[in-house]
N, C-alpha and C positions, 0 to 999 in steps of 0.2 A: 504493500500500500504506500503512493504515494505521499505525503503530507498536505498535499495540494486536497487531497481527496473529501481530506478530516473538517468535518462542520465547524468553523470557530475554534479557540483556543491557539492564535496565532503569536502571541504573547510566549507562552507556557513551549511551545514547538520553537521559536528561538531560541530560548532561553536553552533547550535542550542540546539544538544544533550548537550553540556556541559553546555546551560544554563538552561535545563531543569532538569538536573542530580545536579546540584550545591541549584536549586531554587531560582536563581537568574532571573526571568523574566523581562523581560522591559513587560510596557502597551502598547507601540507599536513597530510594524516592519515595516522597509521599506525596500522592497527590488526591487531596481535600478538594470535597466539594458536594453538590447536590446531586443524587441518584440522577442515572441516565442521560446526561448533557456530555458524558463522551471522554470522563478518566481514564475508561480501561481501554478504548480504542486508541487513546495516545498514548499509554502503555506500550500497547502492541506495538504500535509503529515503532515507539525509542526500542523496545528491545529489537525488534527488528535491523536497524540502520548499527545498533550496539554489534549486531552478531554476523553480520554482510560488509562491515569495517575489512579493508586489506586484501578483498577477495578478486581475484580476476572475476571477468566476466561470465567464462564458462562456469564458474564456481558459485557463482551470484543465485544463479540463473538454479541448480538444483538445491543451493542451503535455502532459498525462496519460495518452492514448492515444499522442503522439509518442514520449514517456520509455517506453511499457513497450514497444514496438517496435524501441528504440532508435534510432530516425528523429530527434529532438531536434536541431538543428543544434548544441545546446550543453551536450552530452554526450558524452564519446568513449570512449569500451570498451576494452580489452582485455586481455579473460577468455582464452578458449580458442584457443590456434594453430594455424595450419595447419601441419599434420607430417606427412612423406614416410609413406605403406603407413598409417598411422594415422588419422589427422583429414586425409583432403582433401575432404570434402563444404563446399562454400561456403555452402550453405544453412543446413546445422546449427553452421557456424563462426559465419553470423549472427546465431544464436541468442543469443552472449553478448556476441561483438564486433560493434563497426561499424568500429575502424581498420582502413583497408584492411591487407592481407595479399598479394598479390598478387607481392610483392618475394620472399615465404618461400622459393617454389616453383623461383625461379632460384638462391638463394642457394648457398652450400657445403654437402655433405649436415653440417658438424656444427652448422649452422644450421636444419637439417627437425625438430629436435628439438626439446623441450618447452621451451628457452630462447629467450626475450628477450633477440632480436641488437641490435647498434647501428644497420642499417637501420630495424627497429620503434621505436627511440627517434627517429629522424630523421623520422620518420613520422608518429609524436607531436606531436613539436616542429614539423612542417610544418601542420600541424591548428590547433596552439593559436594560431596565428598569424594565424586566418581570422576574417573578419567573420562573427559571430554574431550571434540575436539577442539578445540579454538581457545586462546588465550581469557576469552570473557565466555562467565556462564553467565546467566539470566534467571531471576528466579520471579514472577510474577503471582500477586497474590491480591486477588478481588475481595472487598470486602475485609479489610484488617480490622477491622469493629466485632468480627466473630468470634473472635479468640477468646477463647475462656481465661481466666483468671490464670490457671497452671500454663494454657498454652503460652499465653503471651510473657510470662515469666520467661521460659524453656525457647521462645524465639527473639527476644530481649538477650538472652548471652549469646546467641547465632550473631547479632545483630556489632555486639560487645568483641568480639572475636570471629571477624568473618574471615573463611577460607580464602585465599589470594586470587583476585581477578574474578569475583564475584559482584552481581550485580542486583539489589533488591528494587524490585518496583511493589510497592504497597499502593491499595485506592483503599478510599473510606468513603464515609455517606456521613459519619458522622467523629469527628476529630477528638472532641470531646469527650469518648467512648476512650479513650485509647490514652496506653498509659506513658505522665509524661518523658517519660525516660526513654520509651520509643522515640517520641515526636523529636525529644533531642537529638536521635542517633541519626535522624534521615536528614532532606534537604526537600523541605517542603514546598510543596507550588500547589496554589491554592485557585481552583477553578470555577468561574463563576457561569451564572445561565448562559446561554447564546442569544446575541441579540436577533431579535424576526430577521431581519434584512438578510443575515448572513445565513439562514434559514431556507431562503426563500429558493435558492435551488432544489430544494427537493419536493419545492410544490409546483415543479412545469409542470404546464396542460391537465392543471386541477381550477376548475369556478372560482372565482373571484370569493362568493362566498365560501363557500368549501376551505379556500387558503386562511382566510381570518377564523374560522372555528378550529382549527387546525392546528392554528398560532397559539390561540386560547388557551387549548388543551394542553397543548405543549409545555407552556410555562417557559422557554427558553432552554425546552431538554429534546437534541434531538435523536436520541433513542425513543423515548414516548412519542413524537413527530413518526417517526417512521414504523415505529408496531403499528398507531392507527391506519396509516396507508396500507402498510399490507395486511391488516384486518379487518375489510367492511362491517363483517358481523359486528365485531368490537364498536366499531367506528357509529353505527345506527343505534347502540346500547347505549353511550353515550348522549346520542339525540335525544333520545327520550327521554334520560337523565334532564337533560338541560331543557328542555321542554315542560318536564314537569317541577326542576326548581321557578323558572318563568312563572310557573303556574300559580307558583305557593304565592310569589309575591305582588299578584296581581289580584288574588282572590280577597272578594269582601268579606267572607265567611268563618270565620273561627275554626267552626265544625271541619268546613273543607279542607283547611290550610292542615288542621289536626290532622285528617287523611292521609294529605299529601307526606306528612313527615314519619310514616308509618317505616318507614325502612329506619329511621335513626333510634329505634325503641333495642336494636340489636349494636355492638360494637362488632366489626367488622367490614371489610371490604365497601359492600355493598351502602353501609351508611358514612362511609370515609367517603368516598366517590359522589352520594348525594351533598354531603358538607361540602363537598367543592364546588360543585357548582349551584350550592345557593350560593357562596361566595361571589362566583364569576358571574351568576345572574347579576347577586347587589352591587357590583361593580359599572356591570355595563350599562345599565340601567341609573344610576346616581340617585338612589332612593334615599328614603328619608333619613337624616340622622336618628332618629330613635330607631326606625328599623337597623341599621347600623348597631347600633349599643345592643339593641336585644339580641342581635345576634352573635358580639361579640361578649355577651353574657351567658348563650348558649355553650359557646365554646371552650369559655373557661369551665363553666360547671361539667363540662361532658372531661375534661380534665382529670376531675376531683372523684371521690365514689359516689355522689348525690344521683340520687333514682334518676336513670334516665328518661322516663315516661315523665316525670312528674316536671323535669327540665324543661322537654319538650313541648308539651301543656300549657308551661309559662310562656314560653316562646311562643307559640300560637295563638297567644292571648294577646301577647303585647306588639304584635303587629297591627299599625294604623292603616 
C-alpha cells in the first residue's frame, strides 16, 4: 500500500517517513486515537516500508505479497482473537493475525474474551526471539487497551529490554487504559478524526444526499465510512434509526416520544446506536436548549446505575 492511498493522517505519515529517512527509529509506536479513523492501517503501511527498507526490486516485489498475506517471517500480528461462541473460525482469525492462538481455546473462559492474556504476550515474546530474515522485525498489536493487568506487566519488560532491531507498533482506542510506564516506553502520535473533504474520495458516484449522511455517520472515521458502503443492509438500519430519532423530536406526544425510546430501556448496541442519532438529529436540527439539557441529563444519568426506564420517562417528559 501506497501512503498516497491512506485517508488522512498526513501529519502522523511524515513524521514516520522522516524517521525512517533520518534512521532514527524508536523500539516502539503508539498511536492514540478514536476507533476506526485508520491507526492500524498506518501501522501497516510503516511496518511495511520498515521491512521493504534495502530490498532490490525483484525482492520488493515477493516480501510485498509475503507482508499482505501476513506470511512475512518478520512480521507478527495480533489484531483479532480467538473468543469462545464469537471469533473461532481460524481462517478468518488469519485474516488479521498470524500469532498463533491456539493456547486461547484451553485457556480460563475469562481469557475467550476480547482480552490480551499473559499467555498471548508469552507468545509474542517467544516469536520475537526467532531467527528472521531481515535486520528489523515488526511486531504489530491492535488494541493495546486489552491487556490484562499481568499481561501488560509481562509486555512492559518486553518493552524495558527489547531484542535488537525490533520494532513495536501498538494502537489504542483508549490511552488512558494503558499503563503509564508503557506510554513512557513508546513514541506517541496521536490521531485525530478525518476531516469530510479529505473523505470525500471515497464517496465518487454516490447522491449528493447519500454523501452528507454518510459524512454524518462517519464522525470523521473512515473505517465506519467505508463498512456502511459496502453494507447496504447496514446502511438502510441506520435510516430508520435516524428517521425514527427525527421522529422522537418532532413528536407533540409524550406517550409517543415514550414509544419511540423503547430501544434505550436495554444497554446495548442497539440503544448506543439510537443515543446517536438522537444526538445527530438535535444537532442538525438546532432544537431547543432545554431539549439540549434534557438530553444531556439523559446521558449522564444513563452513566450512573439510576433505573433506566425511569431516566427515560423523564426525558420524555421534558421535551417541549
Amino acid at each position: 500500500m501506497d501512503h498516497t492511498q491512506i485517508i488522512g493522517h498526513a501529519r502522523q505519515i511524515a513524521e514516520l517517513e522522516t524517521d525512517i529517512a533520518n534512521g532514527h527509529l524508536a523500539h516502539a509506536y503508539l498511536f492514540a486515537g478514536p476507533a476506526n479513523i485508520g491507526k492500524t492501517t498506518v501501522a501497516h503501511w510503516f511496518a511495511r516500508e520498515l521491512l521493504l527498507q534495502g530490498l532490490s526490486d525483484e525482492a520488493r516485489g515477493a516480501a510485498e505479497a509475503e507482508i499482505d498475506r501476513l506470511l512475512h517471517p518478520d512480521f507478527l500480528v495480533l489484531d483479532d482473537l480467538w473468543i469462545e461462541e464469537v471469533r473461532e473460525d481460524w481462517d478468518v482469525i488469519a485474516r488479521t493475525s498470524n500469532i498463533p492462538q491456539q493456547h486461547r481455546s484451553k485457556a480460563p473462559r475469562i481469557m475467550k474474551t476480547d482480552v490480551i492474556g499473559i499467555d498471548d504476550v508469552r507468545v509474542i515474546q517467544q516469536r520475537l526471539h526467532e531467527t528472521g530474515h531481515g535486520a528489523v522485525r515488526v511486531c504489530l498489536i491492535r488494541g493495546a487497551e486489552r491487556m490484562r493487568d499481568e499481561a501488560a506487566n509481562a509486555f512492559l519488560k518486553i518493552l524495558e529490554e527489547p531484542p535488537p532491531g525490533r520494532v513495536f507498533l501498538l494502537t489504542t482506542d483508549s490511552i488512558s487504559s494503558l499503563l503509564p510506564t508503557t506510554i513512557s516506553r513508546t513514541r506517541v502520535l496521536h490521531f485525530q478524526p478525518v476531516a469530510e473533504p479529505q473523505m470525500n474520495p471515497l464517496l465518487r458516484d454516490l447522491p449528493e444526499e447519500e454523501q452528507h449522511f454518510l459524512l454524518h455517520l462517519a464522525q470523521g472515521a473512515p473505517g465506519i465510512l467505508k463498512s456502511f458502503i459496502d453494507d447496504p443492509d447496514r446502511l438502510r438500519g441506520e435510516r430508520l434509526l435516524h428517521s425514527k430519532a427525527l421522529s422522537f423530536w418532532k413528536s407533540t406526544s409524550p406517550g409517543e416520544r415514550l414509544k419511540l425510546l423503547s430501544a434505550l430501556s436495554k444497554r446495548g448496541q442497539e440503544a448506543d446506536r439510537f443515543l446517536f442519532h438522537l444526538a445527530l438529529t438535535l444537532r442538525e436540527h438546532a432544537l431547543s436548549r432545554a431539549s439540549e439539557r434534557a438530553f444531556s441529563r439523559l446521558l449522564q444519568g444513563f452513566e450512573t446505575n439510576a433505573h433506566r426506564g425511569l431516566l427515560t420517562e423523564q426525558f420524555a417528559m421534558a421535551i417541549e
